[in-house]
C-alpha positions as CSV (number, residue, x, y, z in Angstrom):
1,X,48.8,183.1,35.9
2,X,49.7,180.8,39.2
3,X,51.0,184.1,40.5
4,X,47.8,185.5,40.0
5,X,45.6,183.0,41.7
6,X,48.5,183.0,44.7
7,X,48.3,186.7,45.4
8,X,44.0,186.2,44.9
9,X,43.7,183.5,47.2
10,X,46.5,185.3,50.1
11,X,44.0,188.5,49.8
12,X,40.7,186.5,50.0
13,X,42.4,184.7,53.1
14,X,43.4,188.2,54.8
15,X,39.7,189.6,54.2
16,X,38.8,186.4,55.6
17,X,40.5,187.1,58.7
18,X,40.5,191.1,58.9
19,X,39.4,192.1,62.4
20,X,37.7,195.0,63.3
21,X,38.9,196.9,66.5
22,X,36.3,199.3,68.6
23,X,36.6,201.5,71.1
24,X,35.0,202.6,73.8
25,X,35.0,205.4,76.7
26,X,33.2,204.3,79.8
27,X,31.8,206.1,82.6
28,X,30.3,205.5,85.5
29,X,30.2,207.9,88.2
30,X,33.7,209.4,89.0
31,X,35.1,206.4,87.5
32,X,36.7,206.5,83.1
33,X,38.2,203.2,81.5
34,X,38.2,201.8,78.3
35,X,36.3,198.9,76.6
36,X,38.1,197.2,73.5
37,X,36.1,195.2,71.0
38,X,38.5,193.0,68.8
39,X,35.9,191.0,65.8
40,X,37.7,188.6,63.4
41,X,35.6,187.2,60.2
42,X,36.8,183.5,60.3
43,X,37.1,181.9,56.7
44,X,34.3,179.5,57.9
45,X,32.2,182.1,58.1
46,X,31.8,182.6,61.9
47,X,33.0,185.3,63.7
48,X,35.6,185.6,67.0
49,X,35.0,188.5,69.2
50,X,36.9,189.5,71.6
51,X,36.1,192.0,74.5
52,X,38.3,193.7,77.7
53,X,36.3,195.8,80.0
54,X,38.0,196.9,83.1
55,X,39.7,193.5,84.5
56,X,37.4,191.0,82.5
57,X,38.1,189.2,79.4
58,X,35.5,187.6,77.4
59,X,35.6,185.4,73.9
60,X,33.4,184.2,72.3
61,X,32.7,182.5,69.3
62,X,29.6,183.7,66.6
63,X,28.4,181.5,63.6
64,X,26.9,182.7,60.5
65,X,23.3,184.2,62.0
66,X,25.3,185.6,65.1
67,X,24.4,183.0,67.8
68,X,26.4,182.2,70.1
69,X,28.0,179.0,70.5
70,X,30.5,179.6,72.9
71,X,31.4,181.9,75.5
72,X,34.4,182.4,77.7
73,X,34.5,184.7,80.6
74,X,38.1,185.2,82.4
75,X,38.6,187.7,85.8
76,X,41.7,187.1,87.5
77,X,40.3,190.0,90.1
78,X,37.4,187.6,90.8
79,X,38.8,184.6,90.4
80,X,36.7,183.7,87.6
81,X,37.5,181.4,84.6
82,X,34.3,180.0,83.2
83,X,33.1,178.6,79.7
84,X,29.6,178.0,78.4
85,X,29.1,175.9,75.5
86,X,26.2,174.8,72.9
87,X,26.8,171.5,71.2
88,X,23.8,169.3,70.1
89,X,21.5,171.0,71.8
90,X,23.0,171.0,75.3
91,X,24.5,173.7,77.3
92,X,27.7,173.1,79.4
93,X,29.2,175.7,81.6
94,X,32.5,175.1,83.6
95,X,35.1,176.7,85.3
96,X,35.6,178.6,88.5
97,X,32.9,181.2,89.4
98,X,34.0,184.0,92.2
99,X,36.8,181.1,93.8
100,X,34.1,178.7,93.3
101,X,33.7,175.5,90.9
102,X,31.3,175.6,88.4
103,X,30.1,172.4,86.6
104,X,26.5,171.9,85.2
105,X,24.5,171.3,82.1
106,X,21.0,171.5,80.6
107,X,19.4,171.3,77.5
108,X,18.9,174.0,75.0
109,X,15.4,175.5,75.2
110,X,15.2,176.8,71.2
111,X,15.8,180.4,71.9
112,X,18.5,182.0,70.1
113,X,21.4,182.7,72.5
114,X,23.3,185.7,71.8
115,X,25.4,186.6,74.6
116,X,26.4,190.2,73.1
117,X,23.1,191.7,71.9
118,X,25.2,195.2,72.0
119,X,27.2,194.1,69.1
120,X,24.5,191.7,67.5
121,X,21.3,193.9,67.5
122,X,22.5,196.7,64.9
123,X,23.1,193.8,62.4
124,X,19.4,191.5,62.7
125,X,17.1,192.2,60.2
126,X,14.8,191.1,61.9
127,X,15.5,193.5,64.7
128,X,14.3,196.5,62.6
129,X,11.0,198.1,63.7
130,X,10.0,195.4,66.0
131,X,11.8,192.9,68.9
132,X,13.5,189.7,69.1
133,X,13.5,186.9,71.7
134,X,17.1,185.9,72.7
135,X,19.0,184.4,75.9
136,X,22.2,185.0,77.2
137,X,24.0,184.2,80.8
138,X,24.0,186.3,83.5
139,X,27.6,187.7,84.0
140,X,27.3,187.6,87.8
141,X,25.9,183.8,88.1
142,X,26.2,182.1,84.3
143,X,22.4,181.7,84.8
144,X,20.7,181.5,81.7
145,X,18.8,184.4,81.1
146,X,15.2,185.1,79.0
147,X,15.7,188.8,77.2
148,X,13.6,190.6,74.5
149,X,15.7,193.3,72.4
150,X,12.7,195.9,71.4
151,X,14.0,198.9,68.3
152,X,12.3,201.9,70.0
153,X,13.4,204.2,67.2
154,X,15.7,206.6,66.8
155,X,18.1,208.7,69.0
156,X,19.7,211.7,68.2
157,X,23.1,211.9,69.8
158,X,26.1,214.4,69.8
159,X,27.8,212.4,66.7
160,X,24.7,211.9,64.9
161,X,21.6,210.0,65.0
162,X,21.7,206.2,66.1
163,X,19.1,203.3,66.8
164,X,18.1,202.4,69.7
165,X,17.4,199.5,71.3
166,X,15.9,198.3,75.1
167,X,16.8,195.2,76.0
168,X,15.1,194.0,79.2
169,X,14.0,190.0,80.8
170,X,10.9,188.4,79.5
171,X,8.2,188.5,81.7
172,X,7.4,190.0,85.5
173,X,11.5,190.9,85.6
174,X,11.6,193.7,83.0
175,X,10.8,196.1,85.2
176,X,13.6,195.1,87.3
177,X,16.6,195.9,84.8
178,X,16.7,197.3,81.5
179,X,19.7,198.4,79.7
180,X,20.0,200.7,76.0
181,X,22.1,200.4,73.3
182,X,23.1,202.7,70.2
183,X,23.8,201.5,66.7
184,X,25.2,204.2,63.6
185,X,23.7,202.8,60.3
186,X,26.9,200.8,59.4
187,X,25.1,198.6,62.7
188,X,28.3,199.1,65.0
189,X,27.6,199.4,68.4
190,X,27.9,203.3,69.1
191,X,26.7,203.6,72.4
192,X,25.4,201.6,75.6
193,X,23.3,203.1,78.8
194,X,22.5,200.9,81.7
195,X,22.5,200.4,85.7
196,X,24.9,198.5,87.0
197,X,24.4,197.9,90.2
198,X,21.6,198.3,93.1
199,X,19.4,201.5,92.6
200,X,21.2,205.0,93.4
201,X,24.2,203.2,91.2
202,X,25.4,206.1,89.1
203,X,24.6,205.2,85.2
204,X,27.0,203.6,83.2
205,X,27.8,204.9,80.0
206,X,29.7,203.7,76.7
207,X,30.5,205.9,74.1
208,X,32.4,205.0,70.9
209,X,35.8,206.8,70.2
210,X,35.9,208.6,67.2
């Protein structure tokens, strides 16, 4: 019987801390890479995802709704090795930003922050037919940004059809930037569509690697 509750409570344990691993092609222009997505379920029910795109490494931590609670963002190509925090209501961000030091904080404003809404939206109920308020930092200046994630439907792709969903700013800026992403029904992330750059910047494109 005590062998029986060991081996139950070693595989409860590894479920707890099975990691899923996606893959992605990305295009832009000329230019092919790969983007990796590592997620591990934590056993205290929050969630550790991991991300390498080009020469960027990101981490950051997810609780039990998929907020955010921290993020870390390491370049070595920029000389960038920042981390933004949420603890009792108050953001912290520091680090070294493009060779230079980064050290500020301000309080939380009540909007969910969900840094990744690629991997999040495809998993929010309360996503489905309608949108969702949500902030997240701007890569390029760890501002804090105001988004809306809207479901515009479905898409049919080459590997099937997938949701889609347009994230943009809140307010005046939406018409500035806007960015697309692509979830199967299992809610991965299947696909992501965005402008990376000033205008005449050739689309960027994720696809997910069968």
């Amino acid at each position: 019987m005590k062998g029986i509750l060991i081996l139950a409570a070693l595989v409860s344990a590894y479920a707890a801390g099975a990691a899923e691993r996606l893959v992605y092609t990305k295009t832009c222009g000329e230019s092919v890479s790969k983007v990796v997505y590592v997620v591990e379920d934590r056993p205290d029910g929050k969630r550790l995802m991991k991300i390498d795109v080009d020469t960027q490494h990101t981490e950051q931590l997810l609780d039990a709704q998929l907020h955010t609670l921290y993020w870390h963002l390491v370049d070595r190509a920029q000389d960038s090795d920042v981390l933004a925090e949420l603890h009792d209501g108050v953001f912290t961000v520091k680090g070294v930003l493009r060779g230079r030091a980064v050290d500020r904080s301000f309080p939380d404003e009540g909007t969910p922050w969900i840094q990744n809404m690629g991997y999040v939206s495809g998993k929010l109920p309360a996503l489905k037919g309608s949108e969702v308020a949500y902030e997240c930092f701007q890569p390029s200046n760890f501002r804090m940004r105001q988004m809306v994630a809207r479901d515009m439907g479905v898409e049919k792709t080459p590997n099937g059809e997938a949701t889609l969903v347009k994230c943009c700013p809140a307010g005046a800026l939406s018409k500035l930037w806007s960015c697309v992403y692509l979830f199967g029904d299992n809610g991965d992330l299947v696909g992501y569509r965005a402008v990376e750059g000033l205008p005449g910047t050739p689309l960027t494109v994720w696809t997910l690697d069968k």
